[in-house]
N, C-alpha and C positions, 0 to 999 in steps of 0.2 A: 540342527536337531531342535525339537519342542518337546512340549510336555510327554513326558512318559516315556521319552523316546529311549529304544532299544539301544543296547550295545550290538556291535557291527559284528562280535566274537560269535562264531555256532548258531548267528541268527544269518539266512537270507535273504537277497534284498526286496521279495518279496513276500517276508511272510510279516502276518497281520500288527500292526503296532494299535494299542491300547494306550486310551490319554486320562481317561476317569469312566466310573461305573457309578450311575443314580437312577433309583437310589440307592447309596453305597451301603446298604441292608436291610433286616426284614426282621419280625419277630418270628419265633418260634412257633410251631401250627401255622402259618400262612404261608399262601401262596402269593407270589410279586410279579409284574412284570416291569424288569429294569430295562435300559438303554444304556448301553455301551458306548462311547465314543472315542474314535481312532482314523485310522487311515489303512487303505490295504488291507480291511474286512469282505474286500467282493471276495463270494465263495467259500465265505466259512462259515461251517455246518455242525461244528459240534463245541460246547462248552464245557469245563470240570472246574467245578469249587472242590476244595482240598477238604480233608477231613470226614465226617460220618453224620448220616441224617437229611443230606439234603442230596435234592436231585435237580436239572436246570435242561432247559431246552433252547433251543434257536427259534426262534418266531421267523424273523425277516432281516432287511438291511433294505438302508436308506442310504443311498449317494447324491450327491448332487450330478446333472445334466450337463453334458458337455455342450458346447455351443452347435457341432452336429446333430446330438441326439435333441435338442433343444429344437430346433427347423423342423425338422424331421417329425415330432410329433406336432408342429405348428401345422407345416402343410397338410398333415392327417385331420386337424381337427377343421382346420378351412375345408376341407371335401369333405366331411360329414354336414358340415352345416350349410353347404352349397344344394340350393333347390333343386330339385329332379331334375332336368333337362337343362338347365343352366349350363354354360361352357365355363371349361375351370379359365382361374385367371392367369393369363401368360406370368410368366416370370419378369421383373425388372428389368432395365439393363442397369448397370451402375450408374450415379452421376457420371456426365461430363462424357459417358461414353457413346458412339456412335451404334445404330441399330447395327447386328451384323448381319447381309443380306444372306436367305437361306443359297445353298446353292443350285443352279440348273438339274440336274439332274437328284436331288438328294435321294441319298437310300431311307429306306421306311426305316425308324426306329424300331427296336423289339424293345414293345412295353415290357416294363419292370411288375413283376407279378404284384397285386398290392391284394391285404389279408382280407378273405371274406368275412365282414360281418355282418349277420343278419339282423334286417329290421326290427326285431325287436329287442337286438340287445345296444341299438344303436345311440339313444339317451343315455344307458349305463356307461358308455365309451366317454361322451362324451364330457360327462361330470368327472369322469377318471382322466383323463386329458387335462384338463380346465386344473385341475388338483396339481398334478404334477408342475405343469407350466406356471403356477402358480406358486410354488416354492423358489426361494429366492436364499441363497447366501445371506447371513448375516453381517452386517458392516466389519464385526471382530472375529469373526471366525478363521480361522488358521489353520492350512493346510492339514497340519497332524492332528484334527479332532473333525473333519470335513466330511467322514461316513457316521454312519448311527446304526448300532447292534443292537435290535430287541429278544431279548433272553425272558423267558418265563421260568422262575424260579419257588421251588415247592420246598418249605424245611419240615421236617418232623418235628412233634410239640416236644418232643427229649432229644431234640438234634444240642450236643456241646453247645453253650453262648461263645462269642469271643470272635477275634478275628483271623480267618481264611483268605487264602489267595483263588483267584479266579484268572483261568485264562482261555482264551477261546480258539479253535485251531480249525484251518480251513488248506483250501488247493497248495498256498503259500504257506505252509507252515502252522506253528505253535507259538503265541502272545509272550512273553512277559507278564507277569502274574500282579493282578491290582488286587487291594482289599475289599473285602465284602464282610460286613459286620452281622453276626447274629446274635440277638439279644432275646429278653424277657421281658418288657415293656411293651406297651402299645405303642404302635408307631404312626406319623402323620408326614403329608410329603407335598411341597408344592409340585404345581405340573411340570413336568419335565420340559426343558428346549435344548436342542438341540444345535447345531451350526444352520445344518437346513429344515426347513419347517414351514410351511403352508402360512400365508399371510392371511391375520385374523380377518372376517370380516366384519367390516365398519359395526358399531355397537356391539359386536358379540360379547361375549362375556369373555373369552380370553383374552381379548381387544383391549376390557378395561382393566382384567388382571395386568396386564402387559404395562398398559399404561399408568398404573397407584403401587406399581412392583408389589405389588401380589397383598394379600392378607389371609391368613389363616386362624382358623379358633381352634383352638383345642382345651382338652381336659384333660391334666396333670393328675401322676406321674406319666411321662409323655416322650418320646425318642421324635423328632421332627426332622425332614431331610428338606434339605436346600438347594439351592445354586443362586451364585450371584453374577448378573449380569454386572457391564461397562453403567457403572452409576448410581445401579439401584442398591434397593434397599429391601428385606423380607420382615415382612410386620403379624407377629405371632401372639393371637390373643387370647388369655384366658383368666377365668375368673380364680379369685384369693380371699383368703378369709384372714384378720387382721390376727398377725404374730404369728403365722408361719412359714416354719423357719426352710426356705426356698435353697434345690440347688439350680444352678444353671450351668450345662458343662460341656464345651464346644469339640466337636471333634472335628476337625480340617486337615493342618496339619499330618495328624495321626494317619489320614487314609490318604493321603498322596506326600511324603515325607519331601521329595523332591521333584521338582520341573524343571532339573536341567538349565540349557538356555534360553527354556520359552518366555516369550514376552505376553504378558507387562509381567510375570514374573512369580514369586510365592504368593499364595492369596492369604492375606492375614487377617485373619476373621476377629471383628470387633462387638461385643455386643452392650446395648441400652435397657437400660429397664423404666418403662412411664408409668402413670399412675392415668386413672379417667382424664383428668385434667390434663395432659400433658404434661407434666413435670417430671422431669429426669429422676429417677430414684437412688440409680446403680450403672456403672459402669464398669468392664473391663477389656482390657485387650491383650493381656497375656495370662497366664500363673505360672510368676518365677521365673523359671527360666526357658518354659516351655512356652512356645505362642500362641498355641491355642487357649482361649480365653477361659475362667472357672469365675463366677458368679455363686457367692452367699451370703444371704440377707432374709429381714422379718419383714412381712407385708405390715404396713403400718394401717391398712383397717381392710374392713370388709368391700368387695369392689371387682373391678375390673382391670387389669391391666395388660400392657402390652410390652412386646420381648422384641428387639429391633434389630439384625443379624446383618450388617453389612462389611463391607474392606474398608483395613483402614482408611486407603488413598479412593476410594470409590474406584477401584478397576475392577474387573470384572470379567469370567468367559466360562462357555460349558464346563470347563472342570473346575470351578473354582465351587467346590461341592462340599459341604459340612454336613455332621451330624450334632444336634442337640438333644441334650436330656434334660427336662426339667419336672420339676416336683421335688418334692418335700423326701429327697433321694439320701440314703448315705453315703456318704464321701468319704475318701481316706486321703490328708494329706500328708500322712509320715506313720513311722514305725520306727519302734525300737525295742530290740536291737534288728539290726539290720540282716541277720542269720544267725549262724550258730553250729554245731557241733553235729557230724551227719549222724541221721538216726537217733539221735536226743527230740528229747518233749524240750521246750519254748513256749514261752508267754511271753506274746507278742503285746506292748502297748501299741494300740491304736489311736492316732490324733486326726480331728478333723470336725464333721460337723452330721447329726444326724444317725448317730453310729449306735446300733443296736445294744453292742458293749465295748467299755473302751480296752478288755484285753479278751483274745485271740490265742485259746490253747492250741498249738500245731506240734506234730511231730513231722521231725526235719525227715527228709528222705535217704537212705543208704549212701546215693553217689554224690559226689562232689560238686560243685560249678552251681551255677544259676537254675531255680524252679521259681517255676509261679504261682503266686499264694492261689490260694482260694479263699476269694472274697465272698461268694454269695451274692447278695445282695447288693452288696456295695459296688461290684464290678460295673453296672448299666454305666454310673457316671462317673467312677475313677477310671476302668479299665484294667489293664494289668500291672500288677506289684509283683518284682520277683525279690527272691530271700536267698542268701548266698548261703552256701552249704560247703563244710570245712569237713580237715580231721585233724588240724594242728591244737592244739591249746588254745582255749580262752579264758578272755578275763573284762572286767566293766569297769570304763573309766571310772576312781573315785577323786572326787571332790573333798577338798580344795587340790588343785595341783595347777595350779596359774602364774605360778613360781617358776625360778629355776628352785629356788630353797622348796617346795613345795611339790619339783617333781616327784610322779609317781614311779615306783620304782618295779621296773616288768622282768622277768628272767627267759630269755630268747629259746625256742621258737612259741610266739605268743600271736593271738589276734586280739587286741585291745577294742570292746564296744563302746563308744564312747558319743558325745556331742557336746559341739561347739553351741550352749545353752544360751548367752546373751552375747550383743554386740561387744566386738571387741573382746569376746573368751577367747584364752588360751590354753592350750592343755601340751605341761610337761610331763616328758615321761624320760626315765632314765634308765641304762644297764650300760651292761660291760660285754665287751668285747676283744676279742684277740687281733693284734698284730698280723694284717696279712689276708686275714679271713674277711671275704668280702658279705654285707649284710644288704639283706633286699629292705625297704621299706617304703612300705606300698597303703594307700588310701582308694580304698572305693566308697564312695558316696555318691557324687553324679551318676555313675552308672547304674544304681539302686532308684531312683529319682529323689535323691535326698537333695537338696536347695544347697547343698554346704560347697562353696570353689573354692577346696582344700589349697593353702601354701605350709610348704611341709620346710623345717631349716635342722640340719646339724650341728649340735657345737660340742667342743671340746671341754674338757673341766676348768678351763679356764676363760670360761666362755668364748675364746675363740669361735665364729662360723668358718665350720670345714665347707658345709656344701648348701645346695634349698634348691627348690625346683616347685614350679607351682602349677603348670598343666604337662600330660603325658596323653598323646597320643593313642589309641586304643583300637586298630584296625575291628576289634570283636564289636564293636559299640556304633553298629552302622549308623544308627538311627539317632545319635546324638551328634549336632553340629560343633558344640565348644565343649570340649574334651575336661575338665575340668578336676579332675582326680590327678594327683600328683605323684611321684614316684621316682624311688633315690637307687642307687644301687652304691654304698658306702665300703669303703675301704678302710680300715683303720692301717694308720703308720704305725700305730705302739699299742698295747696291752695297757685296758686303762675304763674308767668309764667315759661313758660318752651322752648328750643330752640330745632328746628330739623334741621340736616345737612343731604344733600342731595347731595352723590359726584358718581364718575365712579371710581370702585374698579383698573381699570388698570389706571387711570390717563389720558382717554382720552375724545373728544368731537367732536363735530360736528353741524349740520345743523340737521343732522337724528337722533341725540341722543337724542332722545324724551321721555317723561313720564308722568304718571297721579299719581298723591301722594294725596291718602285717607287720611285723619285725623277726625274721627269721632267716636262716643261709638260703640261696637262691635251690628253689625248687624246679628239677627240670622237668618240663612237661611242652605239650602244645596241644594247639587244635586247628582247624585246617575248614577252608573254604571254598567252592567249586563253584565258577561262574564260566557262564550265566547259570539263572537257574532254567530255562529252557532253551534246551538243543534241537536243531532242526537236522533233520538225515534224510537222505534218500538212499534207498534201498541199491546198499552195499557199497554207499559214498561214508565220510567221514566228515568230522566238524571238530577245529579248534576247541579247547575249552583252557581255564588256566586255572591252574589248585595253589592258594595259598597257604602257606606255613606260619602260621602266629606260632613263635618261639617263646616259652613261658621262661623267663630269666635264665635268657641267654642260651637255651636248650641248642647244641649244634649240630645234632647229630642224625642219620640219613632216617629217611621215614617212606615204609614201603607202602605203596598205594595199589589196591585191589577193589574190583567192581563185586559188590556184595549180592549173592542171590541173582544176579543178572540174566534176564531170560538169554537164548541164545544167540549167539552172534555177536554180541557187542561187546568191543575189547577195545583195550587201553594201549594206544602204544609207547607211553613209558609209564613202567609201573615202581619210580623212587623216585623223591624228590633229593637229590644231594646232599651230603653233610653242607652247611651254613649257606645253602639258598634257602630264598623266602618265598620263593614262585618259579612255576616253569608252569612253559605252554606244551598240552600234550595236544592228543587227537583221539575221538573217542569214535571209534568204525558201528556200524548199524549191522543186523541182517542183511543178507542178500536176497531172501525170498521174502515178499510181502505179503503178510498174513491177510490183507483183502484189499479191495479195490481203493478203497478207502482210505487204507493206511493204519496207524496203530499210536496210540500214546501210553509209553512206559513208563511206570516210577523206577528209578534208579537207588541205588547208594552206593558210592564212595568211600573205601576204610581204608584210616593210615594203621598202619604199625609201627613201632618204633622201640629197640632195646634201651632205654635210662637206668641207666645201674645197672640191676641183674634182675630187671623184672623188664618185660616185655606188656608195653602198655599199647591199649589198643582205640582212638577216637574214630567218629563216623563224620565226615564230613559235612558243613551245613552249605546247603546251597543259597547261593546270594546274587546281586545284583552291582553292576557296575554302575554307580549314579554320581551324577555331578552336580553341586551345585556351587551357584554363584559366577558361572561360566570356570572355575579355576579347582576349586575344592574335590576330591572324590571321596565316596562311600560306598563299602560292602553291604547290600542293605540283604538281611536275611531273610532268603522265602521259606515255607513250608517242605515246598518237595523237590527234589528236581527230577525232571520232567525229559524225554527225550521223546519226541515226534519223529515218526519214518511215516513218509508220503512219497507217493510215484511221480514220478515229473511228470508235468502240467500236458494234458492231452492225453495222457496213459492210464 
C-alpha cells in the first residue's frame, strides 16, 4: 500500500483511493480549482466536503496512457499528417524477424471503421494528439497518486473556517476522506504538478519555474500552498518593515497525518528565512513536539525577504503538500488552565506571540469531554485548541509544593490545574486514601497540545515508590504519534496517606507546560469508534465495518449499538458489543432498491448505549480511519462523518 491508502474493511477493490488534495484549501468567498491525486479515480463523478457553505464539482480526470492506448493514438496522428494520396506506411516486422509471405489466396480484410474527422477540425486533433502523447510519467511518481481529479470548489464568504474531509465517489465506490482547509486569509499557491503532465516547452516559463523550483511573491498576512518535488525547494517572497513581529506556521503534517508504507516516506517540511543578502535569519523544522514547523521572529529592517519551504532530506512527490501562513498573525502556544468545570465562566491565560489579549473570558459548555475553543483570529496560524470540560472538583496547582515536605494537600475526587513552570519542576501533591479502594490518576497534557511528557510516581509515607508510569496509550488520540500523558490506576494496601509526584519525563518546563491531574475512584464510561469512515454497498449487499469500545477505567459492561435516524434499509447485524470486548466486526446491509441510476451517498450514525450504575448513558460513535504508520504502528484517525455509498454494479 502507499500514501493515503485505504483500509481493505467496507472499501472495494475498486473503489477510488485518494493520496493528497492541492490545493489543500481556499479562503472564504472564492472559488478554487483543486487536483486530486489517487488511483482508481476513472469514473468518478461526484465530490462532497463535509460541513456547511461550500459547494464542489468534478471538472475532469487525467490518467496516464497505457502502452496500447499510447500506439493507438500515435498511428491516428501519423494518418492525420500523411499527405492526401500518400500510401499509409506498412507496419515493421520486428528485428531479426523474417517477412511473412501473404498467403495465395488471402481473404480481403474488413477495414476497421476509423472516426470521421472533418477537415476543419483536423489541426485541432492534431495539437490535442501531440498534447496527450506528450505527457509522460514523472521519474517518482507512484502508482497510488498516477490519476489527477480536477474538482472546482466554491466556499461562501460565512462558510465555518477550519478543517473538513473531502471525498470523492465514482462507478467504484466512495474515497476515504482527505483534508481541505477553509480559512480567512488571502491565499497564494504554486502551480500544481501532478504525476502526469505535459512536458514544458523548452524556455516556457513553466520550464524555468520547474527548473529555479519555483518563486513566488507575496503580501502578508498570507496562507500559501505548496508541493515539494524529489530535491527541490519553494522560495516565497515578500517585503518587511524593520521589527515586525513575523509568524510563520507550517501545516504539512496537519493535512496528511499519515502515509502508511509509502516511500520515501513522511514529508517533513523545513523552513528558512533570508534576508536581501542572503543571510539566513531564522530557521525551524519542528514546534516541540509537533513536526510541522512554527517560525517567530522581528524583521531586523526594512526590505525584502525570502521564506524557503523544503524536506528535510530533499525528498519529494505530489503529496508532499503544506500549507503556510505568514504575517504579523496571532499565535497561541499554550493556555491555562487547560479546561474547567462544565458550564462555568474561565479565564483562559493566553501565551504566545501577537495576541490580541493575553486572557480569553469563555464559558465552558454543559457536556463533558473535549470542545474547541474559539480562537478567532488566531486560529489561521495556530489552528485548533480544544479545552477539556469536567464535572468533578477543581482546584490550581499552588506553589511551593516541590517537596515531599511541601506537598499540596488535595481531598479526592479532584482535578488539580497545575504546570510544570521550570526545568526540573516538580509538583507534590498528597491525600488519603482507603485500603482496597482502587484510585485513577490520570494526566492529560499532550492530548490538549501542551509540550509537558508527563512521568507520574507513587509513594508511600515513607517515601517508599509503590508504582510510576510515564506514557499510556490513548486509542481516542489518533492523531498523536507518542502518546505522552501518563496514567496509574493505584491500589492502596492500607488506610493511610499516600504522595504523587508530578515531573517532565525530559527534565524540562516552561510557561506552556501545562496539565490537569485527575485523582478520583475510577469513573465508568466509554466511547466508541466505527471504521472506516466510508462504506461501499451495493444495492442490497452488505460490508464489514468494526466498532470499537474505548472503556473509560475499566468500564466492562455490554453496550447496545443502534443505527440513529437511518434512512431505510440499512441495518446492523449485531447490535451489542459484549461485556469486556473492546471490538467486534459486524456487517452493515444497504437498500435493496436504488434510489437512481447513480447511486446515493448517506450520512450515517452510530449510538451506543450502556447501563453504568443506574443511569443509562448514551455516546454517538466517531467515525475513523485505520492508518499505519511506520509500516508497524496503527491509528484511529477521526473523520467528520461517516459516510455510506450504495452504487449499482458496474455496467447496470
Amino acid at each position: 500500500m502507499a500514501a493515503g491508502a485505504q483500509t481493505a474493511l467496507a472499501q472495494t477493490g475498486s473503489s477510488p483511493q485518494v493520496g493528497y488534495v492541492y490545493p489543500a484549501g481556499c479562503k472564504q468567498g472564492t472559488t478554487v480549482t483543486i487536483v486530486v491525486g489517487g488511483r482508481q479515480l476513472q469514473g468518478v463523478d461526484q465530490a462532497f466536503i463535509s460541513g456547511t457553505g461550500l459547494s464542489v464539482r468534478v471538472i475532469g480526470i487525467d490518467k496516464p496512457l497505457t502502452p496500447e492506448e499510447r500506439m493507438k493514438l500515435r498511428d491516428e496522428l501519423m494518418e492525420l499528417r500523411r499527405p492526401a494520396g500518400a500510401p499509409a506506411t506498412p507496419p515493421k516486422p520486428a528485428p531479426g524477424a523474417a517477412p511473412t509471405p501473404p498467403p495465395a489466396t488471402a481473404p480481403t480484410p474488413t477495414p476497421t471503421p476509423k472516426p470521421v474527422i472533418a477537415p476543419k477540425d483536423v489541426p485541432a486533433r492534431i495539437v490535442e494528439l501531440e498534447r496527450l502523447l506528450s505527457e509522460v510519467p514523472r521519474g517518482q511518481a507512484t502508482p497510488a497518486l498516477q490519476d489527477s481529479l480536477t474538482l472546482e470548489v466554491s466556499v461562501a464568504p460565512d462558510a465555518p473556517t477550519g478543517p473538513r474531509d473531502l471525498r470523492v465517489f465514482g462507478r467504484g465506490g466512495l474515497s476515504l476522506p482527505l483534508t481541505f482547509m477553509v480559512g480567512d486569509l488571502p491565499e497564494a499557491a504554486f502551480p500544481v504538478v501532478t504525476a502526469i503532465m505535459p512536458r514544458p516547452p523548452p524556455g516556457s516559463a513553466r520550464a524555468a519555474t520547474e527548473a529555479t523550483t519555483g518563486g513566488l511573491t507575496v503580501t502578508p498576512p498570507v496562507v500559501v500552498n505548496g508541493q515539494i518535488l524529489p530535491g527541490a525547494t519553494n522560495r516565497i517572497h515578500f517585503a518587511g518593515r524593520r521589527s515586525q513581529s513575523m509568524i510563520v506556521a507550517v501545516h504539512a503534517r496537519a493535512l496528511i497525518p499519515y502515509l502508511a508504507d509509502a516511500v520515501p516516506g513522511w514529508f517533513q517540511a523545513v523552513v528558512s528565512l533570508f534576508d536581501a543578502a542572503g543571510k539566513e535569519l531564522a530557521y525551524a523544522d519542528d514546534f516541540r513536539f509537533q513536526p510541522d514547523p512554527v517560525m517567530a521572529f522581528q524583521l531586523p529592517e526594512d526590505g525584502n525577504y525570502t521564506l524557503v519551504v523544503r524536506d528535510s532530506l530533499y525528498r519529494g512527490r505530489e503529496d508532499f503538500v503544506y500549507r503556510v501562513a505568514i504575517g504579523e498573525l496571532p499565535f497561541v502556544s499554550g493556555l491555562f488552565p487547560l479546561g474547567g468545570s462544565a458550564g462555568q465562566e474561565v479565564d483562559l491565560a493566553l501565551n504566545g506571540w501577537n495576541l490580541p489579549s493575553p486572557v480569553r473570558h469563555t464559558r465552558l459548555p454543559q457536556e463533558t469531554g473535549l470542545h474547541t475553543l474559539d480562537l478567532g483570529r488566531c486560529a489561521a496560524a495556530t489552528g485548533n485548541i480544544d479545552v477539556a470540560v469536567d464535572d468533578l472538583p477543581e482546584c490550581v496547582e499552588t506553589e511551593p509544593n516541590n517537596t515531599t515536605g511541601q506537598a499540596q494537600q488535595v481531598t479526592l475526587p479532584v482535578i488539580v490545574n497545575g504546570r510544570i513552570a521550570r526545568s526540573d519542576d516538580e509538583d507534590w501533591f498528597r491525600f488519603t486514601a482507603r485500603a482496597g479502594s482502587p484510585v485513577v490518576i490520570d494526566v492529560v497534557a499532550r492530548r490538549l497540545r501542551s509540550p509537558l511528557d508527563g512521568m507520574l510516581q507513587i509513594y508511600a509515607a515513607d517515601g517508599a515508590v509503590l508504582a510510576s508510569n510515564d506514557d499510556n496509550d490513548d486509542l481516542a488520540d489518533g492523531l498523536t504519534t507518542h502518546h505522552a500523558d501518563p496514567r496509574l490506576v493505584f491500589t492502596p494496601a492500607a488506610d493511610g496517606s499516600y504522595l504523587v509526584r508530578l515531573s517532565d519525563a525530559q527534565h524540562r518546563g516552561g510557561p506552556d507546560y501545562t496539565y490537569r491531574l485527575r485523582l478520583s475512584a475510577p469513573r465508568h464510561d466509554f466511547a466508541l469508534r466505527v471504521v472506516p469512515s466510508s462504506v461501499n454497498l451495493r444495492p442490497g449487499g452488505t460490508a464489514k465495518v468494526l466498532v470499537y469500545a474505548l472503556r473509560h477505567d475499566g468500564f466492562p459492561g455490554a453496550i447496545t449499538l443502534a443505527l440513529r435516524n437511518a434512512p431505510s434499509g440499512f441495518h446492523l447485524s449485531q447490535t451489542a458489543i459484549p461485556a469486556g470486548t473492546d471490538k467486534i466486526e459486524l456487517t452493515l446491509s444497504g437498500p435493496r432498491e436504488m434510489p437512481s441510476e447513480a447511486g446515493q451517498v448517506t450520512a450515517l450514525e452510530l449510538e451506543g448505549t450502556a447501563v453504568i450504575g443506574e443511569t443509562s448513558v448514551r455516546h454517538q460513535a466517531v467515525p475513523a480511519d485505520d492508518r499505519m504508520q511506520a509500516f508497524f504502528y496503527r491509528h484511529l484517525v477521526p473523520a467528520q462523518q461517516w459516510l455510506a455509498a450504495v452504487r449499482p454494479w458496474k455496467g447496470k
